[in-house]
GUSE-972695 format. One line per field, with one value per residue (C-alpha): residue number from 1; x, y, z. Coordinates in nm, 4 decimals, decimal comma. Layout:
// residues N
seq = (NUM_...)
c1 = (X_...)
c2 = (Y_...)
c3 = (Z_...)
***
This chain:
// residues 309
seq = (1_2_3_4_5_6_7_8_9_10_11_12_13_14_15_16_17_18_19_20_21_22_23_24_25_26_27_28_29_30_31_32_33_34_35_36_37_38_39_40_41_42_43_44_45_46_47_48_49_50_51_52_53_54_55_56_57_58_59_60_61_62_63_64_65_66_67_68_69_70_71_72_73_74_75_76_77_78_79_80_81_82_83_84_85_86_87_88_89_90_91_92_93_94_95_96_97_98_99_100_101_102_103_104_105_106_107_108_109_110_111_112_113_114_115_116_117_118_119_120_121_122_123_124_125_126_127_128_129_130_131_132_133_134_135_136_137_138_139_140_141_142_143_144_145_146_147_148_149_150_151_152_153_154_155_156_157_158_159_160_161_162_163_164_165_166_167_168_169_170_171_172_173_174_175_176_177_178_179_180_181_182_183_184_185_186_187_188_189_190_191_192_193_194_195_196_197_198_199_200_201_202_203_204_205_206_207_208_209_210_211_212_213_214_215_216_217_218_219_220_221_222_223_224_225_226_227_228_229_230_231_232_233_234_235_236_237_238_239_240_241_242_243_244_245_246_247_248_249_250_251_252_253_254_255_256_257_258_259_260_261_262_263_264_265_266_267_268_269_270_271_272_273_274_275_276_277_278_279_280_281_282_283_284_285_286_287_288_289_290_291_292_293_294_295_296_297_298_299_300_301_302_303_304_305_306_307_308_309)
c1 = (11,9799_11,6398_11,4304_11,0118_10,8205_10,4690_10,4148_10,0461_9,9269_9,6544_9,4490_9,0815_8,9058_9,0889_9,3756_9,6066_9,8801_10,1605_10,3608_10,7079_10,9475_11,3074_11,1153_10,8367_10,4896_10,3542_10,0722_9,7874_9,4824_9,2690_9,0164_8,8172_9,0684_9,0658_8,9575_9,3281_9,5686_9,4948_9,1089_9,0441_8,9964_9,2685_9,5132_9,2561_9,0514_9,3680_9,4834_9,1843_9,1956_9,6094_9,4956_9,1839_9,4483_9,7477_9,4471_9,3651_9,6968_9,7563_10,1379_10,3086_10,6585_10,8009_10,9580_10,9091_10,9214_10,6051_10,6189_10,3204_10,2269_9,9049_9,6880_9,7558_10,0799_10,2423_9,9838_10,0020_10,3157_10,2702_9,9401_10,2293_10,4584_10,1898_10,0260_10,3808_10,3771_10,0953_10,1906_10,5090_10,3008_10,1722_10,2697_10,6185_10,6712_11,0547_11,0652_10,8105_10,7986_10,5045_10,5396_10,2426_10,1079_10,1964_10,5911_10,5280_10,3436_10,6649_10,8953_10,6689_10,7011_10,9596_11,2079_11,3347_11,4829_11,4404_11,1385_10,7419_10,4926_10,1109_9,9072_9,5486_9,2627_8,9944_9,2732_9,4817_9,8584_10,2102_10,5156_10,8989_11,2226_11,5237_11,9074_12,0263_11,6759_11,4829_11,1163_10,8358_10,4714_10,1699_9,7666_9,6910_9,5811_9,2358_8,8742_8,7424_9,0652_9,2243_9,2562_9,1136_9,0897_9,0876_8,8376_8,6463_8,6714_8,4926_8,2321_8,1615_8,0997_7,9074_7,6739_7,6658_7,5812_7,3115_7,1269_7,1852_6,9673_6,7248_6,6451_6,6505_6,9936_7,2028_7,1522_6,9899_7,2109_7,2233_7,3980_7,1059_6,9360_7,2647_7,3048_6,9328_7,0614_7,3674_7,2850_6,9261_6,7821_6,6103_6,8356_6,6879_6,8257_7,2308_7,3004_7,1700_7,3234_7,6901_7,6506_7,5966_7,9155_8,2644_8,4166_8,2213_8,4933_8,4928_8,1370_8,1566_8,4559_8,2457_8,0394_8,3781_8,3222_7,9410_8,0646_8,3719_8,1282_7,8436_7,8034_7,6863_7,8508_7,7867_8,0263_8,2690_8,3351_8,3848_8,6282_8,7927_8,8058_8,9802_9,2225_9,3440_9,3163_9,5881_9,7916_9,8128_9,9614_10,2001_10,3424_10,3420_10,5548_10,8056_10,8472_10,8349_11,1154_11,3413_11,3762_11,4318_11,1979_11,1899_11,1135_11,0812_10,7058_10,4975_10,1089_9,9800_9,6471_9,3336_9,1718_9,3783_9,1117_8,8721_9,1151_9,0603_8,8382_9,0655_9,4555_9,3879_9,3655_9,5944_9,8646_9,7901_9,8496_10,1966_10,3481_10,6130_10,7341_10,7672_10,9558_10,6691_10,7354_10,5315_10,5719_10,8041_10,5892_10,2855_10,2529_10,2406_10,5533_10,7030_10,5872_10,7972_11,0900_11,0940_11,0248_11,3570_11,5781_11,6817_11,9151_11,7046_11,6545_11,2630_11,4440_11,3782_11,0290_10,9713_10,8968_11,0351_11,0498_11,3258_11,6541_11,8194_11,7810)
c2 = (12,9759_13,0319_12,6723_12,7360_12,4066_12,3252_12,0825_11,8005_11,5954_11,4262_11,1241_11,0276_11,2448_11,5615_11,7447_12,0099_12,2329_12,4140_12,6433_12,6857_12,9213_12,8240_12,6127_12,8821_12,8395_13,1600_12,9709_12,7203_12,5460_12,2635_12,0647_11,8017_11,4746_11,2175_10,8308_10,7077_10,6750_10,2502_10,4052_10,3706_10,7765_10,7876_10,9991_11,2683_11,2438_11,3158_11,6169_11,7872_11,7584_11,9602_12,2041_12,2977_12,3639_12,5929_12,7845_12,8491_13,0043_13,3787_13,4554_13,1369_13,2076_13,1907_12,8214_12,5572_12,2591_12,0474_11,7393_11,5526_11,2200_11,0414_10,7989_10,4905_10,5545_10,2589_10,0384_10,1791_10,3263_10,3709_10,6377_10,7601_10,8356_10,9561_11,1689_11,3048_11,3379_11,5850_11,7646_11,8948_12,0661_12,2843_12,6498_12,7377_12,3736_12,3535_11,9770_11,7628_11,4462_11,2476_10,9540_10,8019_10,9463_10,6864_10,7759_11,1325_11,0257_10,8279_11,1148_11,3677_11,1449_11,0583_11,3213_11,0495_10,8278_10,4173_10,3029_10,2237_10,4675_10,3816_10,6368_10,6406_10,7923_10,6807_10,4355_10,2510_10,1605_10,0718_10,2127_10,0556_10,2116_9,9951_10,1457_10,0108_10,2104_9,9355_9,9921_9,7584_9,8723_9,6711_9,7081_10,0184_9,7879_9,9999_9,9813_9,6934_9,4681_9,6029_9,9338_9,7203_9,9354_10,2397_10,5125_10,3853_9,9890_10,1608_10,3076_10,0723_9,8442_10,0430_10,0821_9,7027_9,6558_9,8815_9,7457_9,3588_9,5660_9,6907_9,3550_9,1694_8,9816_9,1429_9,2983_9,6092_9,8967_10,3064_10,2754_10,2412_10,5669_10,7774_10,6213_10,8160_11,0727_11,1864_11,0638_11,2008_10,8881_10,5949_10,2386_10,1216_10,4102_10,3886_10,1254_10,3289_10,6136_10,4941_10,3568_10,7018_10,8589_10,8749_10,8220_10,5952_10,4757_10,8511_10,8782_10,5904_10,7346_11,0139_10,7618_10,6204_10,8741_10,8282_10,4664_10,5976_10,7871_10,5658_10,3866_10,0097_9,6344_9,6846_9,9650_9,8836_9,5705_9,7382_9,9761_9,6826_9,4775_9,8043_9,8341_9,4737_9,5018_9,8153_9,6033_9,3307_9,5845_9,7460_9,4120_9,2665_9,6044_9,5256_9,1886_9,2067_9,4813_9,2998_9,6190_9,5251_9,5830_9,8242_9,9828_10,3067_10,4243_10,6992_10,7261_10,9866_11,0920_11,1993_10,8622_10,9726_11,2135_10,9869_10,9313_10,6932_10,4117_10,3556_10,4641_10,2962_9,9196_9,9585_10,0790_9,7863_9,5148_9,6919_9,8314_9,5190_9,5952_9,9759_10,3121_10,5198_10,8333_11,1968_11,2516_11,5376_11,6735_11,5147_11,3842_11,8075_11,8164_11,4612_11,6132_11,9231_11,7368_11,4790_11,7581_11,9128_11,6102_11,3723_11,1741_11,0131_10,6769_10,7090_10,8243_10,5060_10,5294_10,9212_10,9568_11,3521_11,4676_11,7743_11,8538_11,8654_11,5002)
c3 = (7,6777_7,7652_7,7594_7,5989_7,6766_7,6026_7,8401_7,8055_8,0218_7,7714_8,0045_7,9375_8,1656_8,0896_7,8496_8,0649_7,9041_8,0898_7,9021_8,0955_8,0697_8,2537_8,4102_8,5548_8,4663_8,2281_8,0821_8,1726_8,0048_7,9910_7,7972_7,7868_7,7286_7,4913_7,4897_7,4320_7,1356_7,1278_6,9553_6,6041_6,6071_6,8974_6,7262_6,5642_6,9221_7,0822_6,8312_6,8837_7,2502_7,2269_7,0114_7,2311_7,5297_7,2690_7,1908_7,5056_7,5780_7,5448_7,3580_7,3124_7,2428_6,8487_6,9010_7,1607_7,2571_7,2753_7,5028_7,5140_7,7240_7,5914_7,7404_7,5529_7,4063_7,5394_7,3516_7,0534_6,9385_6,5664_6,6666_6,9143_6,6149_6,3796_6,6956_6,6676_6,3170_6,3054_6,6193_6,4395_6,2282_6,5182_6,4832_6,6565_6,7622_6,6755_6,8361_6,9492_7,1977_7,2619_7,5263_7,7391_8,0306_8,1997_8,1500_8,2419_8,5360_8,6788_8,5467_8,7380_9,0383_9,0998_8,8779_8,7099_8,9643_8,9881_9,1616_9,0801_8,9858_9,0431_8,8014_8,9048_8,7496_8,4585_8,3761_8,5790_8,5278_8,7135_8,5476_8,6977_8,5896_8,7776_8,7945_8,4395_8,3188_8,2615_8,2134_8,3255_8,2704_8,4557_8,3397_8,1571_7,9218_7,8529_8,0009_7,8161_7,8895_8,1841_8,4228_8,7208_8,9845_8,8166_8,8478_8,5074_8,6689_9,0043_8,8439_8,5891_8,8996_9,1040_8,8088_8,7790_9,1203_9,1070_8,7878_8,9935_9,2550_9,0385_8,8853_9,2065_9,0914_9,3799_9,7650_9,7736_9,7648_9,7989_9,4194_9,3094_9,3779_9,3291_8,9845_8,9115_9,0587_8,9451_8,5819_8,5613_8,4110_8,4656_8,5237_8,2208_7,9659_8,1413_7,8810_7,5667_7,7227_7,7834_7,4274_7,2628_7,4512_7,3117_7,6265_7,8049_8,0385_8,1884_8,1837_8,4694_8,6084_8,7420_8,9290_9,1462_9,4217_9,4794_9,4844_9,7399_9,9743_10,0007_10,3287_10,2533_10,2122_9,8443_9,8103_10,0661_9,8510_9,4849_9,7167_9,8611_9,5422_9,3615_9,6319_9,5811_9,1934_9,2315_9,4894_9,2787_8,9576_9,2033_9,3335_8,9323_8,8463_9,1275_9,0788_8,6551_8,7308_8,9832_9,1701_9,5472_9,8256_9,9644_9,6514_9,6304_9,5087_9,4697_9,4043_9,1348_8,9672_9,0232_9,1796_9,4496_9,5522_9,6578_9,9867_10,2559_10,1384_9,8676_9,9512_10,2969_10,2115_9,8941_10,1431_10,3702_10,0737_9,9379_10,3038_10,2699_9,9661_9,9159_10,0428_10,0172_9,8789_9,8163_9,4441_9,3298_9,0970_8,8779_8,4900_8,3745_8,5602_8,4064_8,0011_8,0651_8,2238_7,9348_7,6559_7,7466_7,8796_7,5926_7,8728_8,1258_8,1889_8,0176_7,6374_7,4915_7,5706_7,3884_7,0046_6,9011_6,6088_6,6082_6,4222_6,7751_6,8714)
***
């Protein structure tokens, strides 16, 4: 029987869509993402943000499956369910699943197997699935009360550290100038202007690699204190799991870009404990898996809506 999955990956910076057939890739969009499901306006934020990708893509198939994983899910399951809920209503969705994007992240990963799963990129979070399918999440707890180390947390610093410099509160620092220059203002309008943004956490984010690739103390220490901030959530997941070392692990997201001055010293701090693996496939890949396999070890975790399941 041929398998038709809509498969999103819905985070904070962006919104991708893969539309799968057997498991081949006919279809493929994206759009800006969403600020997260935990938002007062998460749910319609996030809604708009799918249906920008399905109409994006040419001939979707009379049914299909529609597996979603959200930013935020995990935090706020009833917007999950009621994300869900209006989802079904999409045209030709004959079942629906919506999990977070954290769960599709470790599906994508690591295809479903035990281990941890460190999902880096505006957010921040540590997903552990032991052999009895156990799940143990760490952080992802949002910009204002958590993501340390995440591309939003790196940013948000880097800005800080540049206004300390401006008003003589904190060392001089390149920050400074690259915050003019990459947000075309002056220092004194950033707080007005983060304010009028519905997404403010990826508004910083884009600020994490001028932070990454500037060459000063100031830098190297928001680098090194995110590196220890992530060490610290994969070390919480594997302990909180009881999973033992060496555990296996994979790294995903698009923090990962920023290479070097970040993967370096986070692989340093969690060497001991982990069986570093590359990851099988990425959140996209996790959605589609999940959207057609009811049996894994992540099931308790997905909300569908279908008269299959």
């Amino acid at each position: 029987m041929t398998s038709h999955v809509l498969a999103i990956d819905l985070g904070k910076t962006g919104c991708r869509g893969s539309l799968r057939v057997d498991g081949s890739q006919v279809g493929y969009a994206e759009a800006p993402g969403a600020p997260g499901l935990a938002y007062a306006t998460g749910v319609i934020a996030a809604e708009r943000a799918i249906y920008a990708v399905t109409r994006q893509i040419d001939s979707l198939p009379t049914t299909f499956t529609l597996s979603v994983g959200a930013a935020g899910a995990a935090s706020a399951p009833d917007a999950a369910a009621a994300l869900a809920r209006r989802l079904a209503e999409v045209p030709g969705a004959a079942a629906v699943a919506v999990t977070s994007d954290a769960v599709t992240a470790h599906a994508g990963a690591l295809g479903g197997s035990p281990g941890v799963v460190l999902a880096i990129g505006t957010g921040a979070v540590a997903t552990a699935v032991d052999d009895a399918g156990g799940f143990t999440r760490v952080d992802g707890w949002g910009p204002q009360l958590g993501d340390e180390g995440s591309g939003g947390w790196i940013g948000l610093e880097g800005l800080r550290a540049a206004l300390r410099a401006h008003d003589g509160r904190g060392q001089r620092t390149i920050l400074t100038e690259k915050a003019r220059e990459h947000y075309g203002i002056e220092l004194e309008a950033l707080p007005k202007y983060l304010g009028e943004q519905d997404n403010p956490a990826l508004i910083a984010a884009e600020f994490a690699p001028f932070v990454a690739a500037a060459v000063d103390d100031t830098a190297a220490a928001i680098m090194a204190a995110a590196a220890s901030a992530l060490a610290r959530t994969v070390l919480a997941a594997i302990e909180r799991s009881g999973i033992r070392p060496p555990v296996p692990y994979a790294i995903t997201g698009g923090l990962t870009k920023l290479g070097a001055p970040l993967l370096e010293p986070l692989d340093r701090r969690i060497a001991h404990a982990i069986d570093r693996r590359d990851p099988i496939g990425d959140p996209i890949d996790g959605a589609a898996l999940l959207g057609l396999d009811p049996t894994t070890a992540l099931e308790a975790l997905v909300t569908r809506i279908s008269d299959t399941y």
